[in-house]
Rosetta silent file (secondary structure, phi, psi, omega in degrees, C-alpha in Angstrom):
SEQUENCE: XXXXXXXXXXXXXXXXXXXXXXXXXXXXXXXXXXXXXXXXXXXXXXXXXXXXXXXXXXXXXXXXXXXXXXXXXXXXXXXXXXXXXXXXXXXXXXXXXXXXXXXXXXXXXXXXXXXXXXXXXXXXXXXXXXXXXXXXXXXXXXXXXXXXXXXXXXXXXXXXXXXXXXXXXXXXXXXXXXXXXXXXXXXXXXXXXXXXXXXXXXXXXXXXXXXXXXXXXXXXXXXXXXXXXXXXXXXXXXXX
SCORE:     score description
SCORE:     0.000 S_00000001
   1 L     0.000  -39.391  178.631   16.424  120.563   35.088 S_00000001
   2 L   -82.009   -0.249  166.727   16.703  123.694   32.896 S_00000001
   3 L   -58.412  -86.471  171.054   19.100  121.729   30.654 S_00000001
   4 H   -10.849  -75.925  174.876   16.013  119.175   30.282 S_00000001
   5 H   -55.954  -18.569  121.975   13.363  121.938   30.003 S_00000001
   6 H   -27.951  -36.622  177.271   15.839  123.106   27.099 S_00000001
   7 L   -81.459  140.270  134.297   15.490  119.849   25.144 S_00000001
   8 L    -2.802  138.850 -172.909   13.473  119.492   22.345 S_00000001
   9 H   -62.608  -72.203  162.375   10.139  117.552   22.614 S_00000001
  10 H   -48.406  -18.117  171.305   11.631  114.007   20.896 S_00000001
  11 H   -79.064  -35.592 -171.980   14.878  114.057   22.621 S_00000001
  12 H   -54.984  -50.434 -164.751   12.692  114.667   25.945 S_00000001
  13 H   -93.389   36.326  134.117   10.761  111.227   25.250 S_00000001
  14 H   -74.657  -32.548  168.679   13.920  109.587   24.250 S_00000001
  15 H   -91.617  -24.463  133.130   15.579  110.457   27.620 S_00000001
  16 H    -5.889 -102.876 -174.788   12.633  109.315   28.818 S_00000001
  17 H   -42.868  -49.009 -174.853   12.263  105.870   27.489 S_00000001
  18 H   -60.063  -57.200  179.955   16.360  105.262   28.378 S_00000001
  19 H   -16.234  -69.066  165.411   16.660  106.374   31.731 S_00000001
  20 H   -10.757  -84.650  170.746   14.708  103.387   32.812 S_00000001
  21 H   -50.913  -59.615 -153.034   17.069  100.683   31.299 S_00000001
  22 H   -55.169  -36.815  166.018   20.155  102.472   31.936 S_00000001
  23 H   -50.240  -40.429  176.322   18.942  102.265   36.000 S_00000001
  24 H   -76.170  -43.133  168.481   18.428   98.945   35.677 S_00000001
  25 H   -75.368  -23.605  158.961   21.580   97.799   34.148 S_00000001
  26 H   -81.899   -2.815  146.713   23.277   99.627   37.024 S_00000001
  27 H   -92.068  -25.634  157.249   21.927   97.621   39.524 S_00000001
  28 H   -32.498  -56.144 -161.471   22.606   94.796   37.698 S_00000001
  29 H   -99.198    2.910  165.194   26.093   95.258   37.709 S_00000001
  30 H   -95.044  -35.406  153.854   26.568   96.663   41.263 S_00000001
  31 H   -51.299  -48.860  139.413   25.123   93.633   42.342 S_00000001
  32 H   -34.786  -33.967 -178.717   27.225   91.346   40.609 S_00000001
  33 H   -69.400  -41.976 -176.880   30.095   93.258   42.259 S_00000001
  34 H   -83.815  -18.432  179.626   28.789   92.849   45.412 S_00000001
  35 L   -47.530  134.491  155.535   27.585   88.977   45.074 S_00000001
  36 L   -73.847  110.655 -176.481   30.470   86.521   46.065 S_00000001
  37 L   -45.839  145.356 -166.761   31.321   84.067   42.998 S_00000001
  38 L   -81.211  143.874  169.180   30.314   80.709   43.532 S_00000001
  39 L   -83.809  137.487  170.770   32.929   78.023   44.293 S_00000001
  40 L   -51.773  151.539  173.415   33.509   75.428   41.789 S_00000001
  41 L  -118.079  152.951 -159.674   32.463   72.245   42.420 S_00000001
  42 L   -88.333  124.967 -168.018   34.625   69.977   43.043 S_00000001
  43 L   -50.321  114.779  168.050   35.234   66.779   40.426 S_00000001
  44 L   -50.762  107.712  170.417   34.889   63.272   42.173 S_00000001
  45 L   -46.769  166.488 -158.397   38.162   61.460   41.556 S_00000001
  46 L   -91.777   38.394 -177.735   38.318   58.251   39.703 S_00000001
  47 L    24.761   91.812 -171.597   38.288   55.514   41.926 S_00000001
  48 L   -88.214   47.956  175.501   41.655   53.455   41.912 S_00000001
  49 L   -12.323  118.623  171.228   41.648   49.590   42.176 S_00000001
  50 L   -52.367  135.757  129.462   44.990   48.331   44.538 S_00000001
  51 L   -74.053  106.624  172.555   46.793   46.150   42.500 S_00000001
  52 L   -81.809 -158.577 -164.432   48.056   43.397   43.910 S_00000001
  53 L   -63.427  168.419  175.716   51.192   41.949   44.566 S_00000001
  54 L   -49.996  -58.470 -171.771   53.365   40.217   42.005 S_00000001
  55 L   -55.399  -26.418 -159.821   53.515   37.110   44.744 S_00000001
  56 L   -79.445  -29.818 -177.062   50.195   37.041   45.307 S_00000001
  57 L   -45.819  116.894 -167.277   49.102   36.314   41.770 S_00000001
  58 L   -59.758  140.683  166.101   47.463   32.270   40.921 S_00000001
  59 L   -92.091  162.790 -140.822   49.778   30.985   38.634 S_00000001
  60 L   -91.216  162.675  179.336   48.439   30.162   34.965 S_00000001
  61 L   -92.751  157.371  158.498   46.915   27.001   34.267 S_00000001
  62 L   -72.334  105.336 -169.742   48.324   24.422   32.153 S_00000001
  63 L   -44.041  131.511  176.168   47.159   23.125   29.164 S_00000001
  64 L   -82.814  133.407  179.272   46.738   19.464   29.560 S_00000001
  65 L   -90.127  168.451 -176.897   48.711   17.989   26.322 S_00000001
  66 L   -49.808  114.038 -167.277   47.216   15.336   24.042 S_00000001
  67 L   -91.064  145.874 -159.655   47.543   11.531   25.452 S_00000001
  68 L  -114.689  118.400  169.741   49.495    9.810   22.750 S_00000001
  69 L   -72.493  131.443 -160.347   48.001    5.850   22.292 S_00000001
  70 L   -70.534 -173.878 -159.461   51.107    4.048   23.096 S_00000001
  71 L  -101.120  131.831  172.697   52.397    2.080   19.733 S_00000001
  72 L   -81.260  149.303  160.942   51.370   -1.559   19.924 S_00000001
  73 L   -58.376  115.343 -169.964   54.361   -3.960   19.834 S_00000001
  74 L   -29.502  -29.481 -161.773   54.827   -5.352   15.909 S_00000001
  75 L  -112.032   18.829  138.660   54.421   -8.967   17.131 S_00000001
  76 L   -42.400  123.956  167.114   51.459   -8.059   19.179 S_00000001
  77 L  -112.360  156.216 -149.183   48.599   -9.859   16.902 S_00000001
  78 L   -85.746  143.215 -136.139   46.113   -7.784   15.769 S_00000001
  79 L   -91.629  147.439  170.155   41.989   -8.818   17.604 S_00000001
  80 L  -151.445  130.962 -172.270   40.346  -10.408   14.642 S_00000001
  81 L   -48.548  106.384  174.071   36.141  -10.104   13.865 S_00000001
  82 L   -70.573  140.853  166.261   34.064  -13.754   14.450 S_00000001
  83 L   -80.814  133.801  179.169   31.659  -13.185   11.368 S_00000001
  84 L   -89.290  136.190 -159.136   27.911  -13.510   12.499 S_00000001
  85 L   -80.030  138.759 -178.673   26.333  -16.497   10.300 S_00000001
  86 L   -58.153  172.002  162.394   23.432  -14.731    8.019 S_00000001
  87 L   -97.974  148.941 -155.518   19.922  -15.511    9.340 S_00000001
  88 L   -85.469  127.468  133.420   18.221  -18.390    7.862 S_00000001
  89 L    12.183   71.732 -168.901   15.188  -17.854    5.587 S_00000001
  90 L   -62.456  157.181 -179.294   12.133  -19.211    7.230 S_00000001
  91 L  -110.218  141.211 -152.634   10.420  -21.350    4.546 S_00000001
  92 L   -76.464  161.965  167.412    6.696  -20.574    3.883 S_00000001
  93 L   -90.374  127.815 -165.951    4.472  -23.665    4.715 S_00000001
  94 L   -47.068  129.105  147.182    2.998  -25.449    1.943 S_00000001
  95 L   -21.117  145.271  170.017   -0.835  -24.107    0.945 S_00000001
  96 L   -83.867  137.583  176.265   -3.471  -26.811    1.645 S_00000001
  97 L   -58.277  129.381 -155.649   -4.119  -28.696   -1.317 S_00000001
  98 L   -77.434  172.330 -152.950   -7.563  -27.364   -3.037 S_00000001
  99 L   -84.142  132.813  161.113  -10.420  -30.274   -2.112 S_00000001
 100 L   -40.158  144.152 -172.324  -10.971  -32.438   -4.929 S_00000001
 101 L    71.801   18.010  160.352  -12.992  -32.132   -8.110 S_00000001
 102 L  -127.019   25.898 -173.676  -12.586  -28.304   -7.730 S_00000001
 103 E  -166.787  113.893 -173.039   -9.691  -27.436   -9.605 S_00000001
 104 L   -32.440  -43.832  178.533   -8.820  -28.535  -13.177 S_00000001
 105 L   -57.179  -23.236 -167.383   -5.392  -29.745  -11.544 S_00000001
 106 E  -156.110   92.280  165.034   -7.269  -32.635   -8.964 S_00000001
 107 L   -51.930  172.450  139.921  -10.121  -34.084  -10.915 S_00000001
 108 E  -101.822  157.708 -167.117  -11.974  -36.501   -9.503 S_00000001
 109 L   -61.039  176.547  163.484  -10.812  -39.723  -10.998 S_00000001
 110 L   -73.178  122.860 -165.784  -13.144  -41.765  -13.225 S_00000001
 111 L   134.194  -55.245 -163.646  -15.555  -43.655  -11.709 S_00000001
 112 L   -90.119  116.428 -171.519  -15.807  -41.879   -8.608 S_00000001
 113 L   -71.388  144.125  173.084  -18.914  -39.404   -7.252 S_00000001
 114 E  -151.942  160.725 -170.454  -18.676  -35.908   -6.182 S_00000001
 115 E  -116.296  129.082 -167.285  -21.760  -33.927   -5.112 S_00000001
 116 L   -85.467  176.379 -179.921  -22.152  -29.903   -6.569 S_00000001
 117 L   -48.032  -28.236 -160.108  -23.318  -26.680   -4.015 S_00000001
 118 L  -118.182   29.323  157.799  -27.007  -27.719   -5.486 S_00000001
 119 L    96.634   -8.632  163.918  -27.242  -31.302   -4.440 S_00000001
 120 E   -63.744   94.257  166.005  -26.433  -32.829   -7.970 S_00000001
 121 E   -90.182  149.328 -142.641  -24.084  -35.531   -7.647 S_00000001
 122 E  -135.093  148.977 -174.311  -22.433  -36.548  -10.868 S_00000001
 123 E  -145.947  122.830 -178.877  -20.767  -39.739  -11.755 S_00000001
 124 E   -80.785  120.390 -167.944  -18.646  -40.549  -14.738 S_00000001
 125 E  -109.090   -0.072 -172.215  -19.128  -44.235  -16.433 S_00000001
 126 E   140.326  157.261 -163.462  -17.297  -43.725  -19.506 S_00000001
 127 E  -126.105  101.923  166.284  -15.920  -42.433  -21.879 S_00000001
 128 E   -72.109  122.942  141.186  -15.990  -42.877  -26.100 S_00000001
 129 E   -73.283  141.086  166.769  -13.187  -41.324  -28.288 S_00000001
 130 L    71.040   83.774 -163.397  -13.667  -41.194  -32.216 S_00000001
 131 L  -133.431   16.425 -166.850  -17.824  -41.664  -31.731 S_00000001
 132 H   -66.719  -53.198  166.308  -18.300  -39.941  -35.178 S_00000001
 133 H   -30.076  -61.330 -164.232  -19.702  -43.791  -36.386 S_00000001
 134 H   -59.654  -53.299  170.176  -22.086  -43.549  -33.063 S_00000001
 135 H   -35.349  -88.861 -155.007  -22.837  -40.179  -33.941 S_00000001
 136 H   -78.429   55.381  150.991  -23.875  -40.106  -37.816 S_00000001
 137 H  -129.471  -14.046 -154.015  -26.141  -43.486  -36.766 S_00000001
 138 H   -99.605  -30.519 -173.248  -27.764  -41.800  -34.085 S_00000001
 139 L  -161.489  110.451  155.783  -28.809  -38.910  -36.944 S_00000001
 140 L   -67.629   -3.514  174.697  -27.954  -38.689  -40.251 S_00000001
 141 L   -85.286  -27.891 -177.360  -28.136  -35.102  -40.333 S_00000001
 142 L   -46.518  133.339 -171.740  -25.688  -34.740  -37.752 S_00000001
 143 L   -89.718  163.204  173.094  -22.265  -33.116  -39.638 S_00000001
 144 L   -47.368  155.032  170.429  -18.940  -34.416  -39.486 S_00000001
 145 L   -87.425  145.804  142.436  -16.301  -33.310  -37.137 S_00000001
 146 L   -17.152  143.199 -176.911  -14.131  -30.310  -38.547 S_00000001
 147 L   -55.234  133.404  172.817  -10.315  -31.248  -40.221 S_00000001
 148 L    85.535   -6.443 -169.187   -8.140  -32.363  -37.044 S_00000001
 149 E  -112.709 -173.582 -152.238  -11.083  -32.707  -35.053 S_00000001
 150 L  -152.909  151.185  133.901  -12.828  -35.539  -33.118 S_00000001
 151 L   -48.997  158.544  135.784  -16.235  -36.857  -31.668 S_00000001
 152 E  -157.285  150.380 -179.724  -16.439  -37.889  -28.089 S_00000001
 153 E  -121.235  124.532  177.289  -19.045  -39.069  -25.877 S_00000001
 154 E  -105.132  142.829  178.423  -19.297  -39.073  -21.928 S_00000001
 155 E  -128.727  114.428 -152.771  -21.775  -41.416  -20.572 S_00000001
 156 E  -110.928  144.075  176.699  -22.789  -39.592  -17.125 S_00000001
 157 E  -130.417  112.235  173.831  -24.841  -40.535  -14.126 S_00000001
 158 E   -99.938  106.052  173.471  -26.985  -38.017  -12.305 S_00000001
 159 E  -138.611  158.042 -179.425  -28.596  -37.953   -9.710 S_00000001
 160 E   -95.513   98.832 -160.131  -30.626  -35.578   -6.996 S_00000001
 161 L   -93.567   14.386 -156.256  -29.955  -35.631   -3.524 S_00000001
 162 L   -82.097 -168.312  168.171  -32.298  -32.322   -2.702 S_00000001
 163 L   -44.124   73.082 -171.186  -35.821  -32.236   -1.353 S_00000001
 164 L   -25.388  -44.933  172.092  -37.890  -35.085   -2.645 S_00000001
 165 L   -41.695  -37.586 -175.662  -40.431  -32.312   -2.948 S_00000001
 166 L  -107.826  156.187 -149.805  -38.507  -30.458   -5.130 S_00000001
 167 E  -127.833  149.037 -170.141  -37.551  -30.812   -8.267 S_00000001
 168 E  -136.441  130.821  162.245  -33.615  -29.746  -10.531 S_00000001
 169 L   -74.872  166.742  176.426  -33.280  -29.614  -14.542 S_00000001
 170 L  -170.289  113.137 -162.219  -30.368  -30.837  -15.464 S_00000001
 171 E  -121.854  160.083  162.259  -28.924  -30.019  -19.132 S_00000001
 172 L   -59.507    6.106 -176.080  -26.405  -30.496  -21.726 S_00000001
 173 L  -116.624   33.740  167.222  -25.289  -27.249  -21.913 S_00000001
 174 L   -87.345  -12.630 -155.686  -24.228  -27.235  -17.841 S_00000001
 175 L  -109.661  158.747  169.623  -21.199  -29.249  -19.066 S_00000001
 176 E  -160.835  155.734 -157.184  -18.121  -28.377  -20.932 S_00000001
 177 E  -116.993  168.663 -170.063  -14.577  -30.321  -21.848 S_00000001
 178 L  -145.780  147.051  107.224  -10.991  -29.078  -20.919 S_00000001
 179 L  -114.224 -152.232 -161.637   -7.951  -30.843  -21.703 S_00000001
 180 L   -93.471   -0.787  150.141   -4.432  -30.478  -21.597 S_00000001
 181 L   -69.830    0.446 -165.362   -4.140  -27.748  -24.450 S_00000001
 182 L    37.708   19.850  109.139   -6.579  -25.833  -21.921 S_00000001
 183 L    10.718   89.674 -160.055   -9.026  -25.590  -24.384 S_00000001
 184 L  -133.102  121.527  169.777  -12.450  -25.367  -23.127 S_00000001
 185 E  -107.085  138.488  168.917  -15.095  -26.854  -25.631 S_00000001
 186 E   -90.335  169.585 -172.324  -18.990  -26.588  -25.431 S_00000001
 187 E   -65.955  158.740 -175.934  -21.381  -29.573  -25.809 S_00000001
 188 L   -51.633  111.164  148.148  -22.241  -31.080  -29.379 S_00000001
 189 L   -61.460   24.686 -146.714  -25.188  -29.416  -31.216 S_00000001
 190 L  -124.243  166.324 -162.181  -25.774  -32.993  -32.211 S_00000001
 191 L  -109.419  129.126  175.190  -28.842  -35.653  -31.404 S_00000001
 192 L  -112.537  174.650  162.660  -27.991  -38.581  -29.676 S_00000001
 193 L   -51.511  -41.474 -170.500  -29.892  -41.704  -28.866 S_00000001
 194 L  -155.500   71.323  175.523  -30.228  -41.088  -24.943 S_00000001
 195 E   -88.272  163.278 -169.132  -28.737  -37.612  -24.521 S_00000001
 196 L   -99.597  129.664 -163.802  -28.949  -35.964  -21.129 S_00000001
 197 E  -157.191  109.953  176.708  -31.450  -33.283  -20.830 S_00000001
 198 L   179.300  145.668  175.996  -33.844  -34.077  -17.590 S_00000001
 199 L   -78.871  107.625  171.823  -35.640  -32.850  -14.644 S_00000001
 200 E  -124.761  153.917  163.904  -35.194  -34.879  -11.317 S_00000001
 201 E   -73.793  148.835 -170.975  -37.074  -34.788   -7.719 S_00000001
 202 L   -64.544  124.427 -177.659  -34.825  -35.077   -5.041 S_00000001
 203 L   123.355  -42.423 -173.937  -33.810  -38.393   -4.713 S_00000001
 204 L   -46.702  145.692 -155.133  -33.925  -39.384   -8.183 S_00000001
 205 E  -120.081  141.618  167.934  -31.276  -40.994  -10.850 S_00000001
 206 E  -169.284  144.112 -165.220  -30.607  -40.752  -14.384 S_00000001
 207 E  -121.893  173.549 -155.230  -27.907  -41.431  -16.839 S_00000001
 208 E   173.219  170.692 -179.926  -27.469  -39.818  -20.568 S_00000001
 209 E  -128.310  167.830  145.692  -24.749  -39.044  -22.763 S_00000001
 210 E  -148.324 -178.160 -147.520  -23.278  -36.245  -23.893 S_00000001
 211 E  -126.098  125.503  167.267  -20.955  -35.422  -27.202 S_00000001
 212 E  -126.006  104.667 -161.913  -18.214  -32.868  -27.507 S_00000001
 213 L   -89.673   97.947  168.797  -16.164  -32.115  -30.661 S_00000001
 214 L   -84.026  157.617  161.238  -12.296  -31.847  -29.387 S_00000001
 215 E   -64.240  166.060 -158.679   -8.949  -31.559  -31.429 S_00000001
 216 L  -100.260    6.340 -156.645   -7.758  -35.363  -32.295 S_00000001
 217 L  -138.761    5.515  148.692   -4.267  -34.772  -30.258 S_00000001
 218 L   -49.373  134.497  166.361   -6.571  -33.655  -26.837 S_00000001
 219 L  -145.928  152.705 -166.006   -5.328  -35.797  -23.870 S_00000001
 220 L    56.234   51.881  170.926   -6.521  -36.035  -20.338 S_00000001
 221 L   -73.251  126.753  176.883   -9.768  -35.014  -21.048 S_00000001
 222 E  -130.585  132.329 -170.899  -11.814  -33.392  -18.210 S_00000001
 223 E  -106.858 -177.712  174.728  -15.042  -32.457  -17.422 S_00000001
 224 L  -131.303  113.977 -155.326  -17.027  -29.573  -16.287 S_00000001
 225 L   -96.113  139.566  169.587  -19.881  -29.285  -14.673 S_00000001
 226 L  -169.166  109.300 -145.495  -21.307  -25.805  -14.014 S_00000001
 227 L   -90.594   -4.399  179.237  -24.855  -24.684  -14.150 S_00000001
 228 L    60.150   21.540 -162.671  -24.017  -21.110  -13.896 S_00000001
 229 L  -145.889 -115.785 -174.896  -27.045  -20.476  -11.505 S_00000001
 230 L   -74.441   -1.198 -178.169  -26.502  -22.159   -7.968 S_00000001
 231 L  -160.866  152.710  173.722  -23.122  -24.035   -7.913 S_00000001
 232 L   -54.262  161.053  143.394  -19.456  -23.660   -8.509 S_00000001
 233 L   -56.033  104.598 -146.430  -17.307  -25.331  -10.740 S_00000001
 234 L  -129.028  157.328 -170.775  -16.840  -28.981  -10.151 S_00000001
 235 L  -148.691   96.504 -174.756  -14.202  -31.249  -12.048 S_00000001
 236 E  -134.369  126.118 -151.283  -13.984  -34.910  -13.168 S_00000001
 237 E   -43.128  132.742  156.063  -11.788  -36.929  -15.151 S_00000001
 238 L  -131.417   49.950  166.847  -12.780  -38.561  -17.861 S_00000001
 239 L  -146.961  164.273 -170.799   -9.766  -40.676  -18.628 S_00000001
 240 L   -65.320    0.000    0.000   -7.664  -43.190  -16.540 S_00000001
């Protein structure tokens, strides 16, 4: 103690502060002395599948080899293909033939009546070729036909099968000529003696001409009635 009581005032709180620790790490390590060390623990061995015996073992499988098609004999004859016959073509059925006197192809002959959509049945009674003479006598003003060209006159019969009440014009300029250049001419500005231009009540009849200026080398001239108001195109010969 009088060593201590000897020391200087900073060495005093130096021996101080240390004391402390140095006590402490000396129980530290006298305990450690006295502690027993821990036994290791011990590592779990590996687990060791038996192998078994040699004998015991499946023996390997066998590849199945490739079956080989046996080789036909040379004089073996070879299978031979019937050919299947093509199939036949059905054939379309012929169209019905359009009705007569409605298609430039199936006049109605000469002669013969046909009736239109608007009750005017029409009848042809003849026919003039070259009618230029008939013509210029009928008018002298009328002009000549054009180089190559021709007069002709249809002499027509008309009549009205409608409503006696009721009454149908009928004119020259429902008609027009066709022939086998397919050609379609209009009627004749020209004045005839009894040309057809007339109003009938149903029932009623009337016959007239009318004049169309064709080429001179037209054949199978046919005509056509068509009023462009209430009926179709109708078609009748006006040669044999």
């Amino acid at each position: 103690m009088q060593w201590f009581k000897n020391q200087s005032k900073k060495r005093k709180v130096i021996i101080i502060a240390v004391t402390p620790l140095l006590f402490v790490c000396l129980c530290a390590g006298l305990a450690q002395m006295i502690s027993p060390s821990p036994e290791p623990t011990p590592t779990p061995m590996a687990t060791v599948m038996p192998i078994p015996p040699t004998d015991t073992l499946a023996p390997p499988t066998e590849m199945p080899s490739p079956t080989t098609a046996p080789i036909q004999p040379a004089d073996t004859p070879m299978p031979t293909h019937t050919p299947i016959p093509p199939t036949a073509t059905p054939i379309p059925p012929t169209p019905t033939s359009v009705p007569i006197g409605l298609n430039r192809l199936n006049p109605v002959p000469i002669g013969q009546s046909i009736v239109a959509d608007n009750d005017i049945e029409l009848t042809i009674l003849e026919l003039a070729r070259n009618a230029w003479p008939k013509i210029h006598k009928a008018n002298m003003f009328n002009e000549e036909p054009g180089e190559g060209m021709e007069y002709v006159i249809a002499v027509i019969k008309v009549g009205y099968l409608g409503n006696p009440d009721a009454t149908k014009k009928v004119s020259s300029w429902d008609f027009r000529i066709v022939g086998d250049q397919g050609v379609i001419y209009k009627s004749a500005p020209v004045v005839l003696d009894d040309k057809l231009d007339a109003e009938l009540f149903g029932g009623g009849t009337i016959e007239g001409e009318l004049a169309f200026e064709v080429a001179s080398d037209e054949r199978g001239l046919i005509l056509i009635y068509d009023s462009g108001l209430d009926t179709g195109a109708h078609y009748l010969s006006l040669e044999q």
